[in-house]
Biopython code that builds the backbone (N, CA, C, O; Angstrom):
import numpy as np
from Bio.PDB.StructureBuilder import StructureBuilder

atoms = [
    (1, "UNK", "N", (0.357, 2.768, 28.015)),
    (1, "UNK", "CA", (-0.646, 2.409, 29.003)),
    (1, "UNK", "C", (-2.056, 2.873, 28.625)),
    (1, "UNK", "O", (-3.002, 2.127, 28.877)),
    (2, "UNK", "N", (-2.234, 3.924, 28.103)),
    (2, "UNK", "CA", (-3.678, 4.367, 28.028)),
    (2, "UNK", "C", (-4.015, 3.182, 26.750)),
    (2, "UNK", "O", (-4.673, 2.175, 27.014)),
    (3, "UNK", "N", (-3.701, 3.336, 25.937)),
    (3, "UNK", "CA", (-3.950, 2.010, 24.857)),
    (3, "UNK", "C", (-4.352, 0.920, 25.343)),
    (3, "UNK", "O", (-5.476, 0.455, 25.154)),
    (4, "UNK", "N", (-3.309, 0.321, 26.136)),
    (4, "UNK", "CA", (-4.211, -1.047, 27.028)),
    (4, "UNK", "C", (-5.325, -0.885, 27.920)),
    (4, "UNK", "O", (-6.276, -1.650, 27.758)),
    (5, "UNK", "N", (-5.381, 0.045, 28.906)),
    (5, "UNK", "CA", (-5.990, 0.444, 29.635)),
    (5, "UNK", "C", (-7.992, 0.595, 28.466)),
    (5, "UNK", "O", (-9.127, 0.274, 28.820)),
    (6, "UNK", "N", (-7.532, 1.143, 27.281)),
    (6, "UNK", "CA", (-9.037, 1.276, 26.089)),
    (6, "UNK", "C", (-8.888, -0.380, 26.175)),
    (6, "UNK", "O", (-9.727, -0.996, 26.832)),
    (7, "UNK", "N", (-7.928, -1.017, 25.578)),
    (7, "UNK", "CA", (-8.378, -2.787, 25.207)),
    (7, "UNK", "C", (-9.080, -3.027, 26.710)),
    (7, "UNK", "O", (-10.207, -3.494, 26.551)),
    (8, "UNK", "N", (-8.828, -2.891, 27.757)),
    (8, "UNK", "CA", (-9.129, -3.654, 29.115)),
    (8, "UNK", "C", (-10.805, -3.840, 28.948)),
    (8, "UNK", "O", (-11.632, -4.751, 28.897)),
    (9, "UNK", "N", (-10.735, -2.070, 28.888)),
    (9, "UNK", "CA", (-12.258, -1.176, 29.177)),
    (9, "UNK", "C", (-13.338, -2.000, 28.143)),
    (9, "UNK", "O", (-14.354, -2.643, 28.406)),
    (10, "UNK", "N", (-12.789, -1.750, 27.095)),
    (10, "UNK", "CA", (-13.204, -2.769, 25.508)),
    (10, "UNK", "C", (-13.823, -3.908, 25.620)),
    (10, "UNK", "O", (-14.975, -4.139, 25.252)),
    (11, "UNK", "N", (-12.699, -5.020, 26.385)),
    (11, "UNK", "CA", (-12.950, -6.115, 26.939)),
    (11, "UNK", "C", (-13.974, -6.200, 27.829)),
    (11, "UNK", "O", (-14.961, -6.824, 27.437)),
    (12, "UNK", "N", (-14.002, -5.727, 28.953)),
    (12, "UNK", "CA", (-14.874, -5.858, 30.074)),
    (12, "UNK", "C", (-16.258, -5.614, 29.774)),
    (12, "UNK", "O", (-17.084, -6.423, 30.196)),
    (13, "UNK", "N", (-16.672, -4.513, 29.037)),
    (13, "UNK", "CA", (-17.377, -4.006, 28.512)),
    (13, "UNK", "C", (-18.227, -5.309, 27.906)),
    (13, "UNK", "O", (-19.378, -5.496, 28.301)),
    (14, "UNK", "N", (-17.805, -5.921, 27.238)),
    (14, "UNK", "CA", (-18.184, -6.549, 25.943)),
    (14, "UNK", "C", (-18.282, -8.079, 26.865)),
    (14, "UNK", "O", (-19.334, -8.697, 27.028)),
    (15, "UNK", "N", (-17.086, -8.450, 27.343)),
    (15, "UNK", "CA", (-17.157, -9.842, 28.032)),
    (15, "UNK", "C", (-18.043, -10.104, 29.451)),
    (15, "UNK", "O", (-18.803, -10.930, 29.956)),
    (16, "UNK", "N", (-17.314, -8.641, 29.762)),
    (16, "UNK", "CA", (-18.283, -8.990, 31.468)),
    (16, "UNK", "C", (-19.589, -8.620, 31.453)),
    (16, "UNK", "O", (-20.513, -9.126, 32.090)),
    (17, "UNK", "N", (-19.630, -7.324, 30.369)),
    (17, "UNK", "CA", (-21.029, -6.690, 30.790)),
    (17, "UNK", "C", (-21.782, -6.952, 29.543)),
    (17, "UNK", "O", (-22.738, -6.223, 29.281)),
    (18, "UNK", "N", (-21.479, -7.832, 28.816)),
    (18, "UNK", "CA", (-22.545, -7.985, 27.715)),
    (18, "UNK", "C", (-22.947, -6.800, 26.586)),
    (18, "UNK", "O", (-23.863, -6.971, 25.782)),
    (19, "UNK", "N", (-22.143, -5.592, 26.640)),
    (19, "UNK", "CA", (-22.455, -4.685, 25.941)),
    (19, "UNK", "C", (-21.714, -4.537, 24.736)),
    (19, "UNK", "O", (-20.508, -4.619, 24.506)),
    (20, "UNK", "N", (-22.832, -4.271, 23.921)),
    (20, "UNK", "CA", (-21.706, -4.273, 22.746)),
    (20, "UNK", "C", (-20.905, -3.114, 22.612)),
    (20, "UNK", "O", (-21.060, -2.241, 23.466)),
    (21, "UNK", "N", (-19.904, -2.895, 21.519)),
    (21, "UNK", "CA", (-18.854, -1.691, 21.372)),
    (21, "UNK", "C", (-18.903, -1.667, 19.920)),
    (21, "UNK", "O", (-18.941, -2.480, 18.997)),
    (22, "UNK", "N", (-18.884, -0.241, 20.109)),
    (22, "UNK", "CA", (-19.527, -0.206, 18.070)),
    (22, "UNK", "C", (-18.028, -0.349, 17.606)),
    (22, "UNK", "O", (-17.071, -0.572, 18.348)),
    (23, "UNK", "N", (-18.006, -0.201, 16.400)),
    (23, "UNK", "CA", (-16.887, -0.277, 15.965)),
    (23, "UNK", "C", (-15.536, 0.668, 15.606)),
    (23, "UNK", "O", (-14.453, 0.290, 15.158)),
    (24, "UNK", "N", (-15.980, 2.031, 15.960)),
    (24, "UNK", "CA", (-15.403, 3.327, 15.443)),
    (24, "UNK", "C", (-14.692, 3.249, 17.145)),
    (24, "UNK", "O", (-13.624, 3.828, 17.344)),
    (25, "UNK", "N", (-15.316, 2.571, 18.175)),
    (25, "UNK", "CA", (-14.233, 2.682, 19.296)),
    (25, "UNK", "C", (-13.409, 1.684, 19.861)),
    (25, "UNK", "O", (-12.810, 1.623, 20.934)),
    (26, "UNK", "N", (-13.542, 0.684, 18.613)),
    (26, "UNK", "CA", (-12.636, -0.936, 19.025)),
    (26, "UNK", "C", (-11.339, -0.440, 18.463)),
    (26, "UNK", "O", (-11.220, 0.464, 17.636)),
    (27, "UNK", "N", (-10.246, -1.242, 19.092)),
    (27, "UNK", "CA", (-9.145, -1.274, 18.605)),
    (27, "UNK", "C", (-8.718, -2.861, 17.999)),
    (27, "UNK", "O", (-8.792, -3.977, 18.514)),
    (28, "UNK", "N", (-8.168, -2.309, 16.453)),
    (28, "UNK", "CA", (-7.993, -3.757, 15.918)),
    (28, "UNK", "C", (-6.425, -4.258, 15.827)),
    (28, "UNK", "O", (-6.037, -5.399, 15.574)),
    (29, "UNK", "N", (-5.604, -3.046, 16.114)),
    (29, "UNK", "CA", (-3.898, -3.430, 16.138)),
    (29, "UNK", "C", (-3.924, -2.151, 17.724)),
    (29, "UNK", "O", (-4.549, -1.145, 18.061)),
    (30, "UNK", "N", (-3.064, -2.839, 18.150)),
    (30, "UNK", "CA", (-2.312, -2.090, 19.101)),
    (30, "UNK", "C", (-0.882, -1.057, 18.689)),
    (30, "UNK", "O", (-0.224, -0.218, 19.305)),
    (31, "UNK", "N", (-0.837, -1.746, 17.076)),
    (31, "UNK", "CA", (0.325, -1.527, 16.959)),
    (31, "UNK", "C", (0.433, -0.525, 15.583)),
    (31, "UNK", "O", (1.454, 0.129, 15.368)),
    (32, "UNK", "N", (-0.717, -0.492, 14.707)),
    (32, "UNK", "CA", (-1.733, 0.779, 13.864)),
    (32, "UNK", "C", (-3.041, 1.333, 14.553)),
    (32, "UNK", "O", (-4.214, 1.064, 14.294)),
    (33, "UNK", "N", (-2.690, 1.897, 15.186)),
    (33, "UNK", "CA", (-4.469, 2.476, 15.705)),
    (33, "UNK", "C", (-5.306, 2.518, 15.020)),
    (33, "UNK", "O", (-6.376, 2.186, 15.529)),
    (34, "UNK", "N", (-5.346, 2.936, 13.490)),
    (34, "UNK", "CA", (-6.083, 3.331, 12.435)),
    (34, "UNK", "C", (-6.659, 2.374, 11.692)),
    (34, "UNK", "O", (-7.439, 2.610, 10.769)),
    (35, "UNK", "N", (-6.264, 1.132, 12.097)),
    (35, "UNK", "CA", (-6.619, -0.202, 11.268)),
    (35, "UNK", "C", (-8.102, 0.064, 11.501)),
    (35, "UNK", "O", (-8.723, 0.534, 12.454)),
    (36, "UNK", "N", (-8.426, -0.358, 10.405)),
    (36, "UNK", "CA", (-10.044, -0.764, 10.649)),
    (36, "UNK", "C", (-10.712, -1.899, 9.875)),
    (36, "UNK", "O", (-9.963, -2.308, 8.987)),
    (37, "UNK", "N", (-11.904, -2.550, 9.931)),
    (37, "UNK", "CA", (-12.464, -4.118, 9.957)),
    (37, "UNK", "C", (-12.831, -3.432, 8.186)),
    (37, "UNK", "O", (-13.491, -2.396, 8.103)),
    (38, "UNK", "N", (-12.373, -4.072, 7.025)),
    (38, "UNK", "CA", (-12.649, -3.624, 5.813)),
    (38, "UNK", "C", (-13.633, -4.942, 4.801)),
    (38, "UNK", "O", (-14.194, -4.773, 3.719)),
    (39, "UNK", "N", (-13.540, -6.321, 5.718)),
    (39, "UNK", "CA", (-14.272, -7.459, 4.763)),
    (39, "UNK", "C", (-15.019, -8.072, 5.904)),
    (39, "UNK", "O", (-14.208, -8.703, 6.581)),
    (40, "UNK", "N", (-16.204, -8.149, 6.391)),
    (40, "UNK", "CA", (-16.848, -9.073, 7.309)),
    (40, "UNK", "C", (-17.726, -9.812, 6.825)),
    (40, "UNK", "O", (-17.662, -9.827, 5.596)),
    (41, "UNK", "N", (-18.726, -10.595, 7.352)),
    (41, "UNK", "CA", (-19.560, -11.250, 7.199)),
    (41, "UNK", "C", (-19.153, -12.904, 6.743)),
    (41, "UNK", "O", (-18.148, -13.497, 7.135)),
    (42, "UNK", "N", (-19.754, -13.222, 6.214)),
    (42, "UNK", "CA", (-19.485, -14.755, 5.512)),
    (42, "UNK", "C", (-18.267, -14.878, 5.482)),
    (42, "UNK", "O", (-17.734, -15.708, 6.218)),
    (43, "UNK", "N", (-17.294, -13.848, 4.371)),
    (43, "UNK", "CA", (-16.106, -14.273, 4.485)),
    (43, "UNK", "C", (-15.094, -14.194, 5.003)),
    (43, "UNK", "O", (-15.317, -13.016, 4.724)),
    (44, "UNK", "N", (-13.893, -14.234, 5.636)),
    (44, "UNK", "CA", (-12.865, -14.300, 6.199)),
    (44, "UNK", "C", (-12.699, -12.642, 6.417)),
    (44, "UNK", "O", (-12.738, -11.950, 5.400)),
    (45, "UNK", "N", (-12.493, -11.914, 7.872)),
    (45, "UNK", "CA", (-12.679, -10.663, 8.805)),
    (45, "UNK", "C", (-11.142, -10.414, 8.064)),
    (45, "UNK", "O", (-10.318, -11.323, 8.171)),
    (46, "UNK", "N", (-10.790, -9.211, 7.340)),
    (46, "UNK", "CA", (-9.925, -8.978, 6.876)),
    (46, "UNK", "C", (-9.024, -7.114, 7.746)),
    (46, "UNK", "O", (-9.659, -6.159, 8.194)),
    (47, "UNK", "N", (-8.319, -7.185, 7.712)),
    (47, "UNK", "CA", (-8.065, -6.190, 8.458)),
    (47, "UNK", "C", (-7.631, -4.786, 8.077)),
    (47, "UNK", "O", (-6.592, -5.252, 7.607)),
    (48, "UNK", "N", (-7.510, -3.624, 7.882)),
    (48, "UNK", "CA", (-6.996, -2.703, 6.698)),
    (48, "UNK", "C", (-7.446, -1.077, 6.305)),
    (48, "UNK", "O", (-7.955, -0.314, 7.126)),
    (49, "UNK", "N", (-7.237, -0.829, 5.310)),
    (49, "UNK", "CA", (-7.654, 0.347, 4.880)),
    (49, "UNK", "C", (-7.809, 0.359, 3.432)),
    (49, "UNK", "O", (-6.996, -0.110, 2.636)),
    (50, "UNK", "N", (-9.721, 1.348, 2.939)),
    (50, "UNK", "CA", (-10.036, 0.727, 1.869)),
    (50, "UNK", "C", (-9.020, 2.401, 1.399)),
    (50, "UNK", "O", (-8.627, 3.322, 2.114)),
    (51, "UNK", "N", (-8.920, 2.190, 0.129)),
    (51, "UNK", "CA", (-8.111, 3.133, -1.102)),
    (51, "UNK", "C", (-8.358, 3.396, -1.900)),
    (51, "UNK", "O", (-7.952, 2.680, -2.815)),
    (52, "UNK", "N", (-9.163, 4.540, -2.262)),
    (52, "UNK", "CA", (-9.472, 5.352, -3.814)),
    (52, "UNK", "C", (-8.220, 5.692, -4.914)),
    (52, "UNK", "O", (-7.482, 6.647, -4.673)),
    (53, "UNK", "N", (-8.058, 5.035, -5.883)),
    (53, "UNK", "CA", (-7.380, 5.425, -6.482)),
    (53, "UNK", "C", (-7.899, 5.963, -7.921)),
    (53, "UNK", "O", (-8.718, 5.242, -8.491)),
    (54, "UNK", "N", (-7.608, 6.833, -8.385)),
    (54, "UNK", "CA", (-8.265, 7.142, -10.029)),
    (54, "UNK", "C", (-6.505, 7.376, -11.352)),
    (54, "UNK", "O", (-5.450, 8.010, -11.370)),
    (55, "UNK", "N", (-6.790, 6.997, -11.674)),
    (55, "UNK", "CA", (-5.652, 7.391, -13.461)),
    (55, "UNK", "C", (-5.992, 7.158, -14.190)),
    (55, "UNK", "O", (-6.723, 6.179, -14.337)),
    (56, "UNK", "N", (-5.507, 8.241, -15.390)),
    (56, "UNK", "CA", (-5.704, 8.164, -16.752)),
    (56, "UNK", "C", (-5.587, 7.033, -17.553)),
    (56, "UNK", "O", (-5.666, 5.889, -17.106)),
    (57, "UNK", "N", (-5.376, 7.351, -18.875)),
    (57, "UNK", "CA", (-4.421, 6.353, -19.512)),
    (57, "UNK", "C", (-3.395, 6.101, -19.519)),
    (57, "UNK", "O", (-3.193, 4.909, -19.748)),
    (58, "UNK", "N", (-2.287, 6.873, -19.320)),
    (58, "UNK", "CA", (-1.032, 6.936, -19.061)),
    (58, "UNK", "C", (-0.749, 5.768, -17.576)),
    (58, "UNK", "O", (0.366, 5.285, -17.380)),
    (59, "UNK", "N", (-1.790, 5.506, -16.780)),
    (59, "UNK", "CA", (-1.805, 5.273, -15.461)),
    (59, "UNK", "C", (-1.256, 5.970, -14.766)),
    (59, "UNK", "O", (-0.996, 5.448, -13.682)),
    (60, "UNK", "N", (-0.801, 7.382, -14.932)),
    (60, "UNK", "CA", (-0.905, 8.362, -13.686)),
    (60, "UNK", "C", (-1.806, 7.925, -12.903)),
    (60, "UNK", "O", (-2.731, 7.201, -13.272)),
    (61, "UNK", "N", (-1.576, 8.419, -11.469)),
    (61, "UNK", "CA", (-2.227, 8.003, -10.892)),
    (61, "UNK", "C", (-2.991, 9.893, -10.120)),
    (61, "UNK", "O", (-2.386, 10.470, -9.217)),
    (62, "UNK", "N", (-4.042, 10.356, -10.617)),
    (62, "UNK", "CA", (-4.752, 11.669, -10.664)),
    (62, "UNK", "C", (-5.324, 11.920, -9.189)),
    (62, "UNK", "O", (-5.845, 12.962, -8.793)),
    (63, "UNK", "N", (-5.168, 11.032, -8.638)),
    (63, "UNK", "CA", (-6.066, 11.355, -7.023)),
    (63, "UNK", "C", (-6.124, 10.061, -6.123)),
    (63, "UNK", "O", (-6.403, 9.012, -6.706)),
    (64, "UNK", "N", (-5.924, 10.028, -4.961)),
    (64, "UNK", "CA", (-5.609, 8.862, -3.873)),
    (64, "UNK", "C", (-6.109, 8.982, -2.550)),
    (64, "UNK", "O", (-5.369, 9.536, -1.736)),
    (65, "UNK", "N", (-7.497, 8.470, -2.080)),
    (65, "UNK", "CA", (-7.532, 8.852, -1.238)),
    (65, "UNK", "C", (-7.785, 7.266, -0.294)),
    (65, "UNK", "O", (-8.184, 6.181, -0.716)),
    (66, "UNK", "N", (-7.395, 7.656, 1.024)),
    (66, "UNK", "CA", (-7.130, 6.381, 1.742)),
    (66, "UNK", "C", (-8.450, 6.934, 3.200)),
    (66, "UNK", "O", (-8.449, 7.706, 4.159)),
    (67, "UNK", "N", (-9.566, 5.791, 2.434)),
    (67, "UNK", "CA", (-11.132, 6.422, 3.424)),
    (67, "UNK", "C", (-10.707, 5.617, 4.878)),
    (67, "UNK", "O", (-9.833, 4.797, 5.159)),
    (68, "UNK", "N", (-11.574, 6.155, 5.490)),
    (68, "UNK", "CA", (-11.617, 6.210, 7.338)),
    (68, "UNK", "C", (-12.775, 4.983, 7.608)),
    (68, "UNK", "O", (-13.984, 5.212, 7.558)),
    (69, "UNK", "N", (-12.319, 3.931, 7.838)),
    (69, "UNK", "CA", (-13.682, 3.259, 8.350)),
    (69, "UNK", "C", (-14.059, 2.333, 7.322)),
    (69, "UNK", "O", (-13.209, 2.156, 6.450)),
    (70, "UNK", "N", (-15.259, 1.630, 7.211)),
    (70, "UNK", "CA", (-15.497, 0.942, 5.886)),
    (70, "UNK", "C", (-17.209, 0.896, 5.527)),
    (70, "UNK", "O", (-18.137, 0.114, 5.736)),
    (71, "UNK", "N", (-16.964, 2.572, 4.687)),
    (71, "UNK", "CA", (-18.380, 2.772, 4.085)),
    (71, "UNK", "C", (-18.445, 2.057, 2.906)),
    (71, "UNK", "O", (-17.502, 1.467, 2.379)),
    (72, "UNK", "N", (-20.081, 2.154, 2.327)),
    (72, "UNK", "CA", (-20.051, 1.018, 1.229)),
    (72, "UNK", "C", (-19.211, 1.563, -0.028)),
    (72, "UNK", "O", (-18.707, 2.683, -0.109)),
    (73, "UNK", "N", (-19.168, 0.613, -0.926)),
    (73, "UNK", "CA", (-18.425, 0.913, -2.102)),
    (73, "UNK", "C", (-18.785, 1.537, -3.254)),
    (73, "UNK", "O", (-18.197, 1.923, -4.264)),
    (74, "UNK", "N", (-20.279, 1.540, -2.706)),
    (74, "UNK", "CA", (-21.380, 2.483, -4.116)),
    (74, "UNK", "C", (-20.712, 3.564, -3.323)),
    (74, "UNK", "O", (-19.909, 3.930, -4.181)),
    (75, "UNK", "N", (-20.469, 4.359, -2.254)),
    (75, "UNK", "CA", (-20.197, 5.787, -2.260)),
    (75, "UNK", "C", (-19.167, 6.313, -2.122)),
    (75, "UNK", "O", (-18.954, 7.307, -1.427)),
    (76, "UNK", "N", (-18.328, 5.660, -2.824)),
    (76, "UNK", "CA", (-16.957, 6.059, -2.729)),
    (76, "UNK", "C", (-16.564, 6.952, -3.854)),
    (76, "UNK", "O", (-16.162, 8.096, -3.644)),
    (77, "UNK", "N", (-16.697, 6.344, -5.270)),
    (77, "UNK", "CA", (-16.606, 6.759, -6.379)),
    (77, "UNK", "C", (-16.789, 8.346, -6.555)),
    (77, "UNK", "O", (-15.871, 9.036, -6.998)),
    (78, "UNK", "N", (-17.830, 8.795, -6.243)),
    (78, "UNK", "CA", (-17.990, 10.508, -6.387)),
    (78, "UNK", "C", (-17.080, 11.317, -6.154)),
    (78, "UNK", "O", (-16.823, 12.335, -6.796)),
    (79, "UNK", "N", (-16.442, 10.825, -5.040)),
    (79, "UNK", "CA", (-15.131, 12.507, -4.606)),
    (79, "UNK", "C", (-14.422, 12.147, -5.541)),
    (79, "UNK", "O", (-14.544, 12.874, -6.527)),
    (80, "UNK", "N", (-13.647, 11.231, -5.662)),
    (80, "UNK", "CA", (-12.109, 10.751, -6.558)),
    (80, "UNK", "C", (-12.782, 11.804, -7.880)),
    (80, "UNK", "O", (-12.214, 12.800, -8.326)),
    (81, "UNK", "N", (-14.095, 11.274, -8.318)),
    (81, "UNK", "CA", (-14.543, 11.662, -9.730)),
    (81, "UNK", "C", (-15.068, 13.451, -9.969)),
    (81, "UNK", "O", (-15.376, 14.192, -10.902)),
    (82, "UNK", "N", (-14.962, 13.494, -8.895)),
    (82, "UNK", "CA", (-15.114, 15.376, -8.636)),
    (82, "UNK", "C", (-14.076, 15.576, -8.283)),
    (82, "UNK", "O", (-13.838, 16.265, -9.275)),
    (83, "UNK", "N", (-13.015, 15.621, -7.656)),
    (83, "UNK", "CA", (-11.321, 15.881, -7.455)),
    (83, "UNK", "C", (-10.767, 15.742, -8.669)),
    (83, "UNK", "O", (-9.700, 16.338, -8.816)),
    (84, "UNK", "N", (-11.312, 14.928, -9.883)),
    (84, "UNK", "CA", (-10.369, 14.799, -11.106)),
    (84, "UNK", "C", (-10.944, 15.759, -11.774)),
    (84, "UNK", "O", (-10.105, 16.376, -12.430)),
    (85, "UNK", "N", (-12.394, 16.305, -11.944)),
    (85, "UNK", "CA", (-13.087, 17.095, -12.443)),
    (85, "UNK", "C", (-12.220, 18.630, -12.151)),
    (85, "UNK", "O", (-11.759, 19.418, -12.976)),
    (86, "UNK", "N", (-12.214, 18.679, -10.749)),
    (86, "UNK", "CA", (-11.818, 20.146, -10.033)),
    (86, "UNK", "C", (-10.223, 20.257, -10.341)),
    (86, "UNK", "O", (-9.535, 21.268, -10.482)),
    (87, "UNK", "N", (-9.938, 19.163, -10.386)),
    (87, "UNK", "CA", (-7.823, 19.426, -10.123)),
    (87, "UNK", "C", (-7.415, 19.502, -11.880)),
    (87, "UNK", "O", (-6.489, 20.158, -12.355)),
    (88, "UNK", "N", (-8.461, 18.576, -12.695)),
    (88, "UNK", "CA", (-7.679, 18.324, -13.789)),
    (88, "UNK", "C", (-8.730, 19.383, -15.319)),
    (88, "UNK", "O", (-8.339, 19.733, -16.432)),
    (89, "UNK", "N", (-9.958, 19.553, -14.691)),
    (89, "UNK", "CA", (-10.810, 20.536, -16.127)),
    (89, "UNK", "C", (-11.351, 19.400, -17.065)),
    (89, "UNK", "O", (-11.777, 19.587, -18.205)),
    (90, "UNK", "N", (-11.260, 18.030, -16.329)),
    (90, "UNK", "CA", (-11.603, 16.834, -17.617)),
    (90, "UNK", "C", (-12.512, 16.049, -17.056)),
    (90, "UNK", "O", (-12.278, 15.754, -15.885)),
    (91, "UNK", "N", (-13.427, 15.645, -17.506)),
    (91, "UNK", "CA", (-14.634, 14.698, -16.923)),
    (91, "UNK", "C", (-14.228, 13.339, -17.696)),
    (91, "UNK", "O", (-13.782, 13.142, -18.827)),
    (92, "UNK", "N", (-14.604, 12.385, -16.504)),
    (92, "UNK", "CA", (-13.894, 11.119, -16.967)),
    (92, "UNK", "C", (-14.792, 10.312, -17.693)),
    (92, "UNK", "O", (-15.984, 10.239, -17.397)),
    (93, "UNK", "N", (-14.145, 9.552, -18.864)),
    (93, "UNK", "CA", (-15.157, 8.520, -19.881)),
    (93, "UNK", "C", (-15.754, 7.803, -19.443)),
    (93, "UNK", "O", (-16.919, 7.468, -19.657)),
    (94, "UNK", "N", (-14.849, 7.391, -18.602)),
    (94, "UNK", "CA", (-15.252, 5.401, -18.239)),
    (94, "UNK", "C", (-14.974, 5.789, -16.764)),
    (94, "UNK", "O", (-14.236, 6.751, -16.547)),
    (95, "UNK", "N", (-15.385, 5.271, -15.999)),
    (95, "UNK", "CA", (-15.135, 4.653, -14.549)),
    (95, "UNK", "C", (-15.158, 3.037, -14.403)),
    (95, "UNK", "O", (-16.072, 2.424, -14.954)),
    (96, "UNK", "N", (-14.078, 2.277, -13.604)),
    (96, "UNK", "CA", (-14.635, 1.225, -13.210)),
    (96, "UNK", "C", (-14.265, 1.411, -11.620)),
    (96, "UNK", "O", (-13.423, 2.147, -11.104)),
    (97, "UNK", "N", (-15.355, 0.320, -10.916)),
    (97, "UNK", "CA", (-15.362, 0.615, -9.395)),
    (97, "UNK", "C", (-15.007, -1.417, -9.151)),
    (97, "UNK", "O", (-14.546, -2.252, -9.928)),
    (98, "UNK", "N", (-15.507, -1.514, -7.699)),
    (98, "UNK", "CA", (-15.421, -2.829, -7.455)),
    (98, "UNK", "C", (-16.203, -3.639, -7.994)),
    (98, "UNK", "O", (-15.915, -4.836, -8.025)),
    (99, "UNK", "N", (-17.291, -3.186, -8.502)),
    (99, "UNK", "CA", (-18.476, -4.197, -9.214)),
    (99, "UNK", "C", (-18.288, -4.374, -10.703)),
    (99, "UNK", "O", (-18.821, -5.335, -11.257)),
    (100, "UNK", "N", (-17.265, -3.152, -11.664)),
    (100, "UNK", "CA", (-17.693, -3.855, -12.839)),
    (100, "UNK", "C", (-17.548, -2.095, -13.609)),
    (100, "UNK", "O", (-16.484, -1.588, -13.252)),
    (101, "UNK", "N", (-18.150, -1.418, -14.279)),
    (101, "UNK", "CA", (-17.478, -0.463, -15.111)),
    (101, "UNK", "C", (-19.143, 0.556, -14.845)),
    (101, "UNK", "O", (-20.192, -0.085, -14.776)),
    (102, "UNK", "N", (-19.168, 1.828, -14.745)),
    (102, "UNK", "CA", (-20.231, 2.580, -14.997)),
    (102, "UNK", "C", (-20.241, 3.456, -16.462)),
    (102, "UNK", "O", (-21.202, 4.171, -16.747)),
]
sb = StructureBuilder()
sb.init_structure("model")
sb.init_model(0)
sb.init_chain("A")
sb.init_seg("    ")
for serial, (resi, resn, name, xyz) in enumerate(atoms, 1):
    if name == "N":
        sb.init_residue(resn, " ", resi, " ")
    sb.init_atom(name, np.array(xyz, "f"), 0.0, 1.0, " ", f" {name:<3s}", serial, name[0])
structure = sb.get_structure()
């Protein structure tokens, strides 16, 4: 009940009273609370959670982190690349991110 009772509030809010609702207090599953809006604009509203992953060559996989929300993708890269620094004593050669290789 309290779950529906936030969608109602959500709703009314937004439909009756014209106000908007940011996004850190919408609910996008009833059924993952944690979902959050990860692709908008132009293309098709995708639903989800974005995922840091870093590995070697071996493809170990050295650090995983699963971010809160959907900050941009230039600032993601740094922790994974300081967590491999701090956990492993090795600074990494190459990075590639979503755009292409640094």
């Amino acid at each position: 009940m309290p779950v529906m009772q936030k969608v109602f509030s959500m709703t009314q809010q937004w439909q009756v009273n014209g106000v908007s609702v940011k996004n850190e207090d919408k609910i996008f599953s009833i059924y993952e609370r944690h979902t959050d809006v990860i692709v908008k604009g132009s293309r098709q509203i995708q639903y989800g959670h974005k995922v840091n992953l870093s590995s070697g060559k071996s493809k170990l996989v050295l650090d995983c982190q699963v971010v809160k929300g959907n900050p941009k993708d230039t600032s993601l890269y740094q922790k994974p690349v300081q967590n491999v620094k701090n956990n492993y004593q090795i600074t990494p050669r190459d990075i590639a991110t979503d755009g292409g290789r640094f």
